[in-house]
PDB file with SEQRES, HELIX, SHEET and CRYST1 records, atoms N, CA, C and O in Angstrom:
SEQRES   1 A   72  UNK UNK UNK UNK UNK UNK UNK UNK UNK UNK UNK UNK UNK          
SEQRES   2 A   72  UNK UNK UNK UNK UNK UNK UNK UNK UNK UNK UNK UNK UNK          
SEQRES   3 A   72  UNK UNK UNK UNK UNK UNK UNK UNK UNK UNK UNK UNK UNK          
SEQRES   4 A   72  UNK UNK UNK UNK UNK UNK UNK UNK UNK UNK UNK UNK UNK          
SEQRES   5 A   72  UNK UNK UNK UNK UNK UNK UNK UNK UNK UNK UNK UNK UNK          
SEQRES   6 A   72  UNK UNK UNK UNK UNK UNK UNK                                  
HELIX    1 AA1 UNK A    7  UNK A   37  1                                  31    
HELIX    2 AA2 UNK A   42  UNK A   56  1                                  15    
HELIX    3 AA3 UNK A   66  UNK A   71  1                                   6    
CRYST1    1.000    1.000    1.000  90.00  90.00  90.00 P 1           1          
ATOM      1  N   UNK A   1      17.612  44.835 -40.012  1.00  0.00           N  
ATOM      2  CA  UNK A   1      18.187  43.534 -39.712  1.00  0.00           C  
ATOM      3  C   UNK A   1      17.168  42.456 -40.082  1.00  0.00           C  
ATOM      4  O   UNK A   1      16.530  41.925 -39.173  1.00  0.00           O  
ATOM      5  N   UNK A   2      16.966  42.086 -41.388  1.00  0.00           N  
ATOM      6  CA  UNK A   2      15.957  41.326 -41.337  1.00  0.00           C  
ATOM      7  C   UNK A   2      16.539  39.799 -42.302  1.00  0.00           C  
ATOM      8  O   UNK A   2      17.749  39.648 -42.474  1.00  0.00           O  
ATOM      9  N   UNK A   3      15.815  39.060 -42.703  1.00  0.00           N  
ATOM     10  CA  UNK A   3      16.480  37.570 -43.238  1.00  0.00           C  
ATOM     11  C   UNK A   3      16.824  37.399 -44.558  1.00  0.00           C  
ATOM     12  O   UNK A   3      16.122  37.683 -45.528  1.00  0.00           O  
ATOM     13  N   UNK A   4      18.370  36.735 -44.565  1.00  0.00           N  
ATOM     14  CA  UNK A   4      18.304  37.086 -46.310  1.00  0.00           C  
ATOM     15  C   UNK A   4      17.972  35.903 -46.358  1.00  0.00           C  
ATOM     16  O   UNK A   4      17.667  35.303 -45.327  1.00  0.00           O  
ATOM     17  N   UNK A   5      17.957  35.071 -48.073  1.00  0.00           N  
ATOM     18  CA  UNK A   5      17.909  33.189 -48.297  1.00  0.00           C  
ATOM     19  C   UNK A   5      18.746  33.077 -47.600  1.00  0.00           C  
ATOM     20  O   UNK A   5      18.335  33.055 -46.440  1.00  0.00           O  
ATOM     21  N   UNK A   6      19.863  32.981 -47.689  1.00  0.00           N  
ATOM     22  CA  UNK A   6      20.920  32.081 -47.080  1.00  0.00           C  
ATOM     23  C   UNK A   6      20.567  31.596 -45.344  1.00  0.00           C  
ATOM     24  O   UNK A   6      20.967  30.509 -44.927  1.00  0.00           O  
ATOM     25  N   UNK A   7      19.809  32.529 -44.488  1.00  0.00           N  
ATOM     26  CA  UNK A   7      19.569  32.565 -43.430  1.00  0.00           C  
ATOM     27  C   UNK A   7      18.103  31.748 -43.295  1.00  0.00           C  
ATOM     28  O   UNK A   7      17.807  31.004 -42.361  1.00  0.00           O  
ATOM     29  N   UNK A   8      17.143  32.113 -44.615  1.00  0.00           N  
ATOM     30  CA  UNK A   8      16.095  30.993 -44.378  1.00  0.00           C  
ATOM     31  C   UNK A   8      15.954  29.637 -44.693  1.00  0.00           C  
ATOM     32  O   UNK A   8      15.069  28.832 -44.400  1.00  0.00           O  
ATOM     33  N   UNK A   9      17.577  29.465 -45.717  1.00  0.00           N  
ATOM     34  CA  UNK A   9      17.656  28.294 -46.229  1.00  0.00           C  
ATOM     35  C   UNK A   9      18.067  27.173 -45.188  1.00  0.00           C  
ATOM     36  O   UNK A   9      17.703  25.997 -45.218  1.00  0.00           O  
ATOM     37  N   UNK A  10      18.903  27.777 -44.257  1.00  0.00           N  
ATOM     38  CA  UNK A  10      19.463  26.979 -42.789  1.00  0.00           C  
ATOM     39  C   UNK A  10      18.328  27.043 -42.168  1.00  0.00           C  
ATOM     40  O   UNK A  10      17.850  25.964 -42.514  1.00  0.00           O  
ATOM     41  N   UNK A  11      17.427  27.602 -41.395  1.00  0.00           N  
ATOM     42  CA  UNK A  11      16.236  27.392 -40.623  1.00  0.00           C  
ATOM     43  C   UNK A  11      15.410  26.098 -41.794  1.00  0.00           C  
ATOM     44  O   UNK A  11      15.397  24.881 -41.609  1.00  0.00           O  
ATOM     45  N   UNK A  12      14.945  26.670 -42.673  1.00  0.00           N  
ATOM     46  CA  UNK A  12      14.299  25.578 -43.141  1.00  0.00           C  
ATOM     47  C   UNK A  12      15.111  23.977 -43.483  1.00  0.00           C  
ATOM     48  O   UNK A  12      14.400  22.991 -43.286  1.00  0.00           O  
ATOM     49  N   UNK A  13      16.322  23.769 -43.900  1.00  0.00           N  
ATOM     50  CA  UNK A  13      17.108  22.851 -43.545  1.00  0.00           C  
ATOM     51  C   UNK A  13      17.504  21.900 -41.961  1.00  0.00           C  
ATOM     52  O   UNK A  13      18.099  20.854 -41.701  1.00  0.00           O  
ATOM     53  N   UNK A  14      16.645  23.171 -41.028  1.00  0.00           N  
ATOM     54  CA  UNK A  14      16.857  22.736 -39.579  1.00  0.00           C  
ATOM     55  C   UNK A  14      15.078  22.084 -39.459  1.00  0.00           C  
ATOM     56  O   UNK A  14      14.591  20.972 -39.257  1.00  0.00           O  
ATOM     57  N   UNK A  15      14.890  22.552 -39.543  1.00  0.00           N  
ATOM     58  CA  UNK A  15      13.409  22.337 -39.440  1.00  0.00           C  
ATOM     59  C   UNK A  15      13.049  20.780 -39.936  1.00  0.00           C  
ATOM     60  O   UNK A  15      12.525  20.049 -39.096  1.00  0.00           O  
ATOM     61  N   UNK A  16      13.341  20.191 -41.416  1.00  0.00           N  
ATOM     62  CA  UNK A  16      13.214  19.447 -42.001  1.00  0.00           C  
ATOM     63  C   UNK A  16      14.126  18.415 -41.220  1.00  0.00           C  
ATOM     64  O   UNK A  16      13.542  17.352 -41.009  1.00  0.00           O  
ATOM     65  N   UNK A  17      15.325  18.476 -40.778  1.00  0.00           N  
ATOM     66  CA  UNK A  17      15.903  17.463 -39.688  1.00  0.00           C  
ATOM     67  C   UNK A  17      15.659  16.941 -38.629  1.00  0.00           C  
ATOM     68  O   UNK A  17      15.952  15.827 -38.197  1.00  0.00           O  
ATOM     69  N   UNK A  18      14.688  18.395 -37.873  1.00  0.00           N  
ATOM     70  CA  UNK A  18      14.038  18.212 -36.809  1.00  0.00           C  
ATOM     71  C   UNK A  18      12.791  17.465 -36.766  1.00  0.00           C  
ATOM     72  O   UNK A  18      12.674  16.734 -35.783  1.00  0.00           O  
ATOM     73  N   UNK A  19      11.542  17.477 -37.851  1.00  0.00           N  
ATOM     74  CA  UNK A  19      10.484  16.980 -38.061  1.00  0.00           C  
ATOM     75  C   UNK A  19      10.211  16.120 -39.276  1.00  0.00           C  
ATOM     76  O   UNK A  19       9.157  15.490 -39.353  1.00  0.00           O  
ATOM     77  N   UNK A  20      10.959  16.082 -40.052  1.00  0.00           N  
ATOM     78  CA  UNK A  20      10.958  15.150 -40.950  1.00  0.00           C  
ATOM     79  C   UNK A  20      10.219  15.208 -42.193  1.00  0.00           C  
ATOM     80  O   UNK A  20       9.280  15.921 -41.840  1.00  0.00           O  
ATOM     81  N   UNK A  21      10.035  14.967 -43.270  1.00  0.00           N  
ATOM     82  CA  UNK A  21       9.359  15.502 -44.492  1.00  0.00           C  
ATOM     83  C   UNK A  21       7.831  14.898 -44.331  1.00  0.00           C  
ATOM     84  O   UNK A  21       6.915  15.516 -44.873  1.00  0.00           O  
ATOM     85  N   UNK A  22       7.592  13.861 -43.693  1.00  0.00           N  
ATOM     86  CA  UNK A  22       6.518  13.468 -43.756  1.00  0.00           C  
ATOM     87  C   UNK A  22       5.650  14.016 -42.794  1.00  0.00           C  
ATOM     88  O   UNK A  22       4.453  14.111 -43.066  1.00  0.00           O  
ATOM     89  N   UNK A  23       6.273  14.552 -41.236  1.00  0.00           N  
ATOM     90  CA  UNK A  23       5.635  15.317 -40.675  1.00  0.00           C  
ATOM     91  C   UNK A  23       5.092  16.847 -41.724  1.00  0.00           C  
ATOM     92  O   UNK A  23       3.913  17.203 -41.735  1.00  0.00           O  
ATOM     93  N   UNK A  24       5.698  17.252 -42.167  1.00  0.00           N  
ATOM     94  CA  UNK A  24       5.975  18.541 -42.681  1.00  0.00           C  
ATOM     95  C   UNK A  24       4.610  18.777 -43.807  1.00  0.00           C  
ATOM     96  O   UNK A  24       3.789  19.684 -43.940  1.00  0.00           O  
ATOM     97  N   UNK A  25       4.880  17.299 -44.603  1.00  0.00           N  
ATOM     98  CA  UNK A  25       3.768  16.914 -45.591  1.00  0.00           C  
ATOM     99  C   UNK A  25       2.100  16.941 -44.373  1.00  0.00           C  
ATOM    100  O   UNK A  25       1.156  17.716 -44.530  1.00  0.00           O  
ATOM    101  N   UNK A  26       2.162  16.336 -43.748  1.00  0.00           N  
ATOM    102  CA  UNK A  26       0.628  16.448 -42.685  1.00  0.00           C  
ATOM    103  C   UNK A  26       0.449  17.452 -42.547  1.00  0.00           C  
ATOM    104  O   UNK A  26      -0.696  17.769 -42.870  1.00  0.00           O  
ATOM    105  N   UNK A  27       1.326  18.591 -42.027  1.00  0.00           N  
ATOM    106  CA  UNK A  27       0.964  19.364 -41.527  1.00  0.00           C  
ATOM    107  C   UNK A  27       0.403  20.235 -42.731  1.00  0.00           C  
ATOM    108  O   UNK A  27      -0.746  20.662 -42.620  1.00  0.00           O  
ATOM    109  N   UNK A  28       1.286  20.587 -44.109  1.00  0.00           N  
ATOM    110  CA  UNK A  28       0.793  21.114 -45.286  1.00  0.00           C  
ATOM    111  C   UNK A  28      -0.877  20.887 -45.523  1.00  0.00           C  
ATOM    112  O   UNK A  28      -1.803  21.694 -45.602  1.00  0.00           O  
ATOM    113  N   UNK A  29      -0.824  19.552 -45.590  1.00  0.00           N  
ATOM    114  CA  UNK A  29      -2.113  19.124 -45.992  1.00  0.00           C  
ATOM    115  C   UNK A  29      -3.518  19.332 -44.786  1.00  0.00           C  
ATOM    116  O   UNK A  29      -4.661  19.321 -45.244  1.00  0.00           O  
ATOM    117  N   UNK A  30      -3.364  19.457 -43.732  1.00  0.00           N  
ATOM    118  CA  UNK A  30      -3.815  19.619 -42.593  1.00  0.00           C  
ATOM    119  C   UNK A  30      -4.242  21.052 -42.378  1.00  0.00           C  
ATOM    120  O   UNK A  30      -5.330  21.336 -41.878  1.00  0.00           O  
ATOM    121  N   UNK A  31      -3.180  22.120 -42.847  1.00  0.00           N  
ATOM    122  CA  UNK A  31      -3.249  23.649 -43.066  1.00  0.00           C  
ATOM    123  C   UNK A  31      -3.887  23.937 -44.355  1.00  0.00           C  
ATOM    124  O   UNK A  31      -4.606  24.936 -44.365  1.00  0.00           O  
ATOM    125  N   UNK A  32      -3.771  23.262 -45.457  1.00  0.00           N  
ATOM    126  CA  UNK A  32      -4.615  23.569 -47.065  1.00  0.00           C  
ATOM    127  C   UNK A  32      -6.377  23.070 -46.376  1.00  0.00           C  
ATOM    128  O   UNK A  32      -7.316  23.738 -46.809  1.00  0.00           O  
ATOM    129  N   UNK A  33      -6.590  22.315 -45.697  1.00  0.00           N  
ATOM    130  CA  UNK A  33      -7.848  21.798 -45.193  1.00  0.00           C  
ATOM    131  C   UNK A  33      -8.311  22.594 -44.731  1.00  0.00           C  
ATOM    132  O   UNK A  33      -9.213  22.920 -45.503  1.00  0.00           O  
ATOM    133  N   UNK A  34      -8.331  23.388 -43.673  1.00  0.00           N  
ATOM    134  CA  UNK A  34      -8.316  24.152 -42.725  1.00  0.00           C  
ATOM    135  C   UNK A  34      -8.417  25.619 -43.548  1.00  0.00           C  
ATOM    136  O   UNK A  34      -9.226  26.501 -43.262  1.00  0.00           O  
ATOM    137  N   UNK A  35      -7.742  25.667 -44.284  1.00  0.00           N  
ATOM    138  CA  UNK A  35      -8.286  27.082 -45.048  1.00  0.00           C  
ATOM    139  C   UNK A  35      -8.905  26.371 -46.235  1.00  0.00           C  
ATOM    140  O   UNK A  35      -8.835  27.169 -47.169  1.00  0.00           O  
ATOM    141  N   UNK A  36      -9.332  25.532 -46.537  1.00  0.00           N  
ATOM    142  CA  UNK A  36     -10.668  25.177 -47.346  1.00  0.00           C  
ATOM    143  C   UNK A  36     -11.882  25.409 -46.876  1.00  0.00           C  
ATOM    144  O   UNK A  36     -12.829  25.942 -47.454  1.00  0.00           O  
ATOM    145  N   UNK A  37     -11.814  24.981 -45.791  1.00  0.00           N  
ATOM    146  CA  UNK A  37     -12.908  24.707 -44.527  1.00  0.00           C  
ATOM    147  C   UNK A  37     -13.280  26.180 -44.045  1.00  0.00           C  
ATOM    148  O   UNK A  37     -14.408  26.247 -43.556  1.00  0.00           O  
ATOM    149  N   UNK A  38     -12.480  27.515 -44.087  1.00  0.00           N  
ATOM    150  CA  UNK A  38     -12.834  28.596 -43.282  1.00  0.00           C  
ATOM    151  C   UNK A  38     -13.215  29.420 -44.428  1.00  0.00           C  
ATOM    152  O   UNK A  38     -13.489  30.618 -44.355  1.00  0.00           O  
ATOM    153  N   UNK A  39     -13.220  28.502 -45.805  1.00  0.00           N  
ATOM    154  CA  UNK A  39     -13.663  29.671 -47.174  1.00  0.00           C  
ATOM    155  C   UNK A  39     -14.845  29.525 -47.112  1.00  0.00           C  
ATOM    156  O   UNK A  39     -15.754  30.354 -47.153  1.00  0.00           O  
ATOM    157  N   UNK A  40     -14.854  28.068 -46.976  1.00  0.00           N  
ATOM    158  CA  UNK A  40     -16.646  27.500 -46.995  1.00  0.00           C  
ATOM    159  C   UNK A  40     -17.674  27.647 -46.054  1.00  0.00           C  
ATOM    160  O   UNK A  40     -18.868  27.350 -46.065  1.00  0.00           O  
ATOM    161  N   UNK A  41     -16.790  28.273 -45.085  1.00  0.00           N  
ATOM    162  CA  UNK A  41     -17.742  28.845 -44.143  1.00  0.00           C  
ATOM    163  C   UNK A  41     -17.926  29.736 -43.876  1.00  0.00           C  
ATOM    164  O   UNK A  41     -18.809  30.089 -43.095  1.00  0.00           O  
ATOM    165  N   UNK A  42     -16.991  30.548 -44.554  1.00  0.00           N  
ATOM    166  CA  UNK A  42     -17.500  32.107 -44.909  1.00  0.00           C  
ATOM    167  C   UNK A  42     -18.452  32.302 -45.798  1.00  0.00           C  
ATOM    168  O   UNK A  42     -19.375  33.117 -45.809  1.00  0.00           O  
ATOM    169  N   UNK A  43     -18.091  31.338 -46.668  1.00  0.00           N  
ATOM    170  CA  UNK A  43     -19.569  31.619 -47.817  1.00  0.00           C  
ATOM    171  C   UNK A  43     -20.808  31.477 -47.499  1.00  0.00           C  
ATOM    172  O   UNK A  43     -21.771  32.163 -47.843  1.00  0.00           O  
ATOM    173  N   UNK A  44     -20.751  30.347 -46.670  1.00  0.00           N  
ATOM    174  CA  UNK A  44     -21.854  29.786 -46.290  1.00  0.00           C  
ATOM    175  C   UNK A  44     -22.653  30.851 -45.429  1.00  0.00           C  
ATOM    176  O   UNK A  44     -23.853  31.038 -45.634  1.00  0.00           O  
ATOM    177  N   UNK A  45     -21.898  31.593 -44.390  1.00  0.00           N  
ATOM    178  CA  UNK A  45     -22.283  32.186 -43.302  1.00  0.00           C  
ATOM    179  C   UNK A  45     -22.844  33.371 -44.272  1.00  0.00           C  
ATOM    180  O   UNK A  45     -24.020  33.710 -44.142  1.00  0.00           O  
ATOM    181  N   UNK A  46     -21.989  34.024 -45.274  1.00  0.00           N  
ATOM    182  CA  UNK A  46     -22.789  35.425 -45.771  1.00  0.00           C  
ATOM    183  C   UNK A  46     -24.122  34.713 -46.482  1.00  0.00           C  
ATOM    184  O   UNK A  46     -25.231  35.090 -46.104  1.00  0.00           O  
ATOM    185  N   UNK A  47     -24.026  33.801 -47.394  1.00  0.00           N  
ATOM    186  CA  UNK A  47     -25.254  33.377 -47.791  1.00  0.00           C  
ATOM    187  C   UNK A  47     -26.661  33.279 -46.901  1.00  0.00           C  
ATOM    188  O   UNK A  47     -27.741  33.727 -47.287  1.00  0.00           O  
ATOM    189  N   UNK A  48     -26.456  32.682 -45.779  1.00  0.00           N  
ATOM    190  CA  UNK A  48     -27.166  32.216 -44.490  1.00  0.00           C  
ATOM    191  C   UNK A  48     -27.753  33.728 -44.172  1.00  0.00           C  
ATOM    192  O   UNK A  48     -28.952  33.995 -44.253  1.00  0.00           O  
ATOM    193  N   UNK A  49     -26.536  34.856 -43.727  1.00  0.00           N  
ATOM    194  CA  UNK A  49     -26.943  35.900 -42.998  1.00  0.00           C  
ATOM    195  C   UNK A  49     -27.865  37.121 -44.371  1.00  0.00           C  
ATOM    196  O   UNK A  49     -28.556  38.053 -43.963  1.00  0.00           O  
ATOM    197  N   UNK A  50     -27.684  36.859 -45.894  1.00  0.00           N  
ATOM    198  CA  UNK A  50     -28.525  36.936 -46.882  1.00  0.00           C  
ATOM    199  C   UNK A  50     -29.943  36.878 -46.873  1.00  0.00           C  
ATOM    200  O   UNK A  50     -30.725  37.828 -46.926  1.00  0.00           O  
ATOM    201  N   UNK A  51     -30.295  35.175 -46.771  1.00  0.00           N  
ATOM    202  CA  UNK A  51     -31.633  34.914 -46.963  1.00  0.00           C  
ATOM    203  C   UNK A  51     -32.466  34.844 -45.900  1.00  0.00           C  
ATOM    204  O   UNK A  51     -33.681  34.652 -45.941  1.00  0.00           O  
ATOM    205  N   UNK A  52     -31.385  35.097 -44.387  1.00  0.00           N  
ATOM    206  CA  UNK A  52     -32.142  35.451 -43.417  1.00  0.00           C  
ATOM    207  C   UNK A  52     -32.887  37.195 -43.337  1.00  0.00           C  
ATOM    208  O   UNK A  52     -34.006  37.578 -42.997  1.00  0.00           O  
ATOM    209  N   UNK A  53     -31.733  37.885 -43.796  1.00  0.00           N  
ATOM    210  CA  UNK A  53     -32.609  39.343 -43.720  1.00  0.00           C  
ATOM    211  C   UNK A  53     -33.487  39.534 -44.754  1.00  0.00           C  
ATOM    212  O   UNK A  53     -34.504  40.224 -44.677  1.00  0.00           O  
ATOM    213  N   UNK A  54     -32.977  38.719 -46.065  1.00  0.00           N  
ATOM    214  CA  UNK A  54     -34.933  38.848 -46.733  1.00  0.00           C  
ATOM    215  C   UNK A  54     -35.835  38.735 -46.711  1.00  0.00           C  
ATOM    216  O   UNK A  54     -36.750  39.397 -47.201  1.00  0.00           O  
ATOM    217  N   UNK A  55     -35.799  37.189 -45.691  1.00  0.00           N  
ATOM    218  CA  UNK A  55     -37.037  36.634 -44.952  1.00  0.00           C  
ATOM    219  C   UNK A  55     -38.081  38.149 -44.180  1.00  0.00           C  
ATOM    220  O   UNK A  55     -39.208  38.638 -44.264  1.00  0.00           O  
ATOM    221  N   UNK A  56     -36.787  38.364 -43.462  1.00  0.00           N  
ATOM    222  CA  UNK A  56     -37.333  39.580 -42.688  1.00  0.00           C  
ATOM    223  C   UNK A  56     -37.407  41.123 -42.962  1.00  0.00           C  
ATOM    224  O   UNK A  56     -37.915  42.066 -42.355  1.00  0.00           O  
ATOM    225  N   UNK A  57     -36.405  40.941 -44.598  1.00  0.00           N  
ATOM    226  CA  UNK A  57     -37.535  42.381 -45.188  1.00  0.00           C  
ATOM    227  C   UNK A  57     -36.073  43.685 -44.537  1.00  0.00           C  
ATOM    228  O   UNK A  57     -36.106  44.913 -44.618  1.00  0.00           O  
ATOM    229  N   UNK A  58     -35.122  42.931 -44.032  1.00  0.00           N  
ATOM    230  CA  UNK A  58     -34.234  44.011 -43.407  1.00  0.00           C  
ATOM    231  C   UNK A  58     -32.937  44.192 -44.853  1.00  0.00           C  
ATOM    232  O   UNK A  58     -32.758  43.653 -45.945  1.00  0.00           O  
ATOM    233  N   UNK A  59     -32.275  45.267 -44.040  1.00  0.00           N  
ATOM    234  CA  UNK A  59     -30.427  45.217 -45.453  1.00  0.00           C  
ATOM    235  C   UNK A  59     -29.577  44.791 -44.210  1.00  0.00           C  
ATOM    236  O   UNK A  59     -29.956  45.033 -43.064  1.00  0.00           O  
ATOM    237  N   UNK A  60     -28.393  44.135 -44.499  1.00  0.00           N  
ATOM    238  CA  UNK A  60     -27.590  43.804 -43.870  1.00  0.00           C  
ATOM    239  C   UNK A  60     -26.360  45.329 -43.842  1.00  0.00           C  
ATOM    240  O   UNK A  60     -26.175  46.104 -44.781  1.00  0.00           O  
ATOM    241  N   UNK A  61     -25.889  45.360 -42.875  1.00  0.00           N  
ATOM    242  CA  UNK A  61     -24.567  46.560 -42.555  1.00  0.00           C  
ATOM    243  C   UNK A  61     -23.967  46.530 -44.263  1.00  0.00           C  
ATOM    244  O   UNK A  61     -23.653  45.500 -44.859  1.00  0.00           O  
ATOM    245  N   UNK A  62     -23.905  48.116 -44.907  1.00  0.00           N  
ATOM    246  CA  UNK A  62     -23.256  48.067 -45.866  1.00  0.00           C  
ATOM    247  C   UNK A  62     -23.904  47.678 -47.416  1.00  0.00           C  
ATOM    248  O   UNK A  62     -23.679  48.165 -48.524  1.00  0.00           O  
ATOM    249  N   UNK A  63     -24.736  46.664 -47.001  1.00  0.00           N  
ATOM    250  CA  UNK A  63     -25.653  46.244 -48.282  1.00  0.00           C  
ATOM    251  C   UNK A  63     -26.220  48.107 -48.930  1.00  0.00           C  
ATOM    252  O   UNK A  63     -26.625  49.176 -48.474  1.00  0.00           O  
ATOM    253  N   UNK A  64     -25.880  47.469 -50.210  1.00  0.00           N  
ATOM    254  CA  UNK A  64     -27.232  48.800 -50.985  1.00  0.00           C  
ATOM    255  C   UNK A  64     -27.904  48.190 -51.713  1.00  0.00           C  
ATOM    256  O   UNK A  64     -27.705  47.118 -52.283  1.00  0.00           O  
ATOM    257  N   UNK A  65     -29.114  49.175 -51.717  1.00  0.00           N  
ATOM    258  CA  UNK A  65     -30.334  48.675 -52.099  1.00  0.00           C  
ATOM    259  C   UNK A  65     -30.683  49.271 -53.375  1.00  0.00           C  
ATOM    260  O   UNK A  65     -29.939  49.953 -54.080  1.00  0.00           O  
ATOM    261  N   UNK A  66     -32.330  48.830 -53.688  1.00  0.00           N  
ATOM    262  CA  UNK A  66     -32.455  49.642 -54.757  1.00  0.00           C  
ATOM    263  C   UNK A  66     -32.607  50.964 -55.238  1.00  0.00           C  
ATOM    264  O   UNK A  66     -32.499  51.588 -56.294  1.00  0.00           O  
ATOM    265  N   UNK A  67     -33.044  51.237 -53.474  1.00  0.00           N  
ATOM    266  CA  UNK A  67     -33.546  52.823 -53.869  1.00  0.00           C  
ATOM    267  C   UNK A  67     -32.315  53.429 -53.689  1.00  0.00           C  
ATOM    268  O   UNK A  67     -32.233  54.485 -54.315  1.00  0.00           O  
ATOM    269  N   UNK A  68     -31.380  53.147 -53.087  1.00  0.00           N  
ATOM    270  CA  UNK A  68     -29.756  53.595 -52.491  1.00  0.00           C  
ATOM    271  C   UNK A  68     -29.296  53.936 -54.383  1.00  0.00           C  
ATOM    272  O   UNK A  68     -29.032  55.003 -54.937  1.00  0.00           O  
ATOM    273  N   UNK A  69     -29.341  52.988 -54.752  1.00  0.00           N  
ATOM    274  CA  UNK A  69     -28.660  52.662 -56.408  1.00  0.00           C  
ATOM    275  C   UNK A  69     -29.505  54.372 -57.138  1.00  0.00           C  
ATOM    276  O   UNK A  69     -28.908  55.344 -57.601  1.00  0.00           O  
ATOM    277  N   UNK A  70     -31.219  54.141 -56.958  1.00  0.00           N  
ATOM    278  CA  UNK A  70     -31.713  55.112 -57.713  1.00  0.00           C  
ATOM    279  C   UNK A  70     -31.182  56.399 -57.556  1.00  0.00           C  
ATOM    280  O   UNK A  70     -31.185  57.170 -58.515  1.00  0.00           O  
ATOM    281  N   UNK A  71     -30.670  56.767 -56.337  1.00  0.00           N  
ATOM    282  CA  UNK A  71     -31.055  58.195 -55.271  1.00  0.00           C  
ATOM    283  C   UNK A  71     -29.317  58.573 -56.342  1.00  0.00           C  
ATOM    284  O   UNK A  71     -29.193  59.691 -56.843  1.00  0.00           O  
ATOM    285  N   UNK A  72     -28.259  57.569 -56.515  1.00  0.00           N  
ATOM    286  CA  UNK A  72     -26.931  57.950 -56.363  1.00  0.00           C  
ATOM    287  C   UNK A  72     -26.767  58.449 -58.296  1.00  0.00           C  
ATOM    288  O   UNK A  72     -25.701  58.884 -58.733  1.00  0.00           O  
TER     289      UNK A  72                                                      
END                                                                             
């Protein structure tokens, strides 16, 4: 029992009556932000958690190394 178009075309037709295109537009743009924002801070965070364990000479969970590469 699951949704054909015809059934998402009325919800989304309800939706757009209920909140209006310009609400709809904020919210788009508000949600594209928001997963801009959680890419860049993923990157950021593996980079960060990177040059912190080199500092200290450690591998991070999963990292391989060089001798890992030689041995295989």
């Amino acid at each position: 029992m699951g949704f054909s178009i015809p059934h998402l075309l009325v919800v989304l037709v309800i939706v757009v009556l209920v909140f209006g295109t310009k609400r709809l537009k904020n919210v788009g743009a508000d949600l594209g932000e928001a997963i801009k924002g959680f890419r860049s801070a993923v990157k950021e965070g593996g980079e960060s958690d990177k040059s912190l364990a080199k500092e200290n000479g450690e591998t991070l969970e999963g990292e391989v190394t060089h001798k890992e590469k030689d041995q295989v």
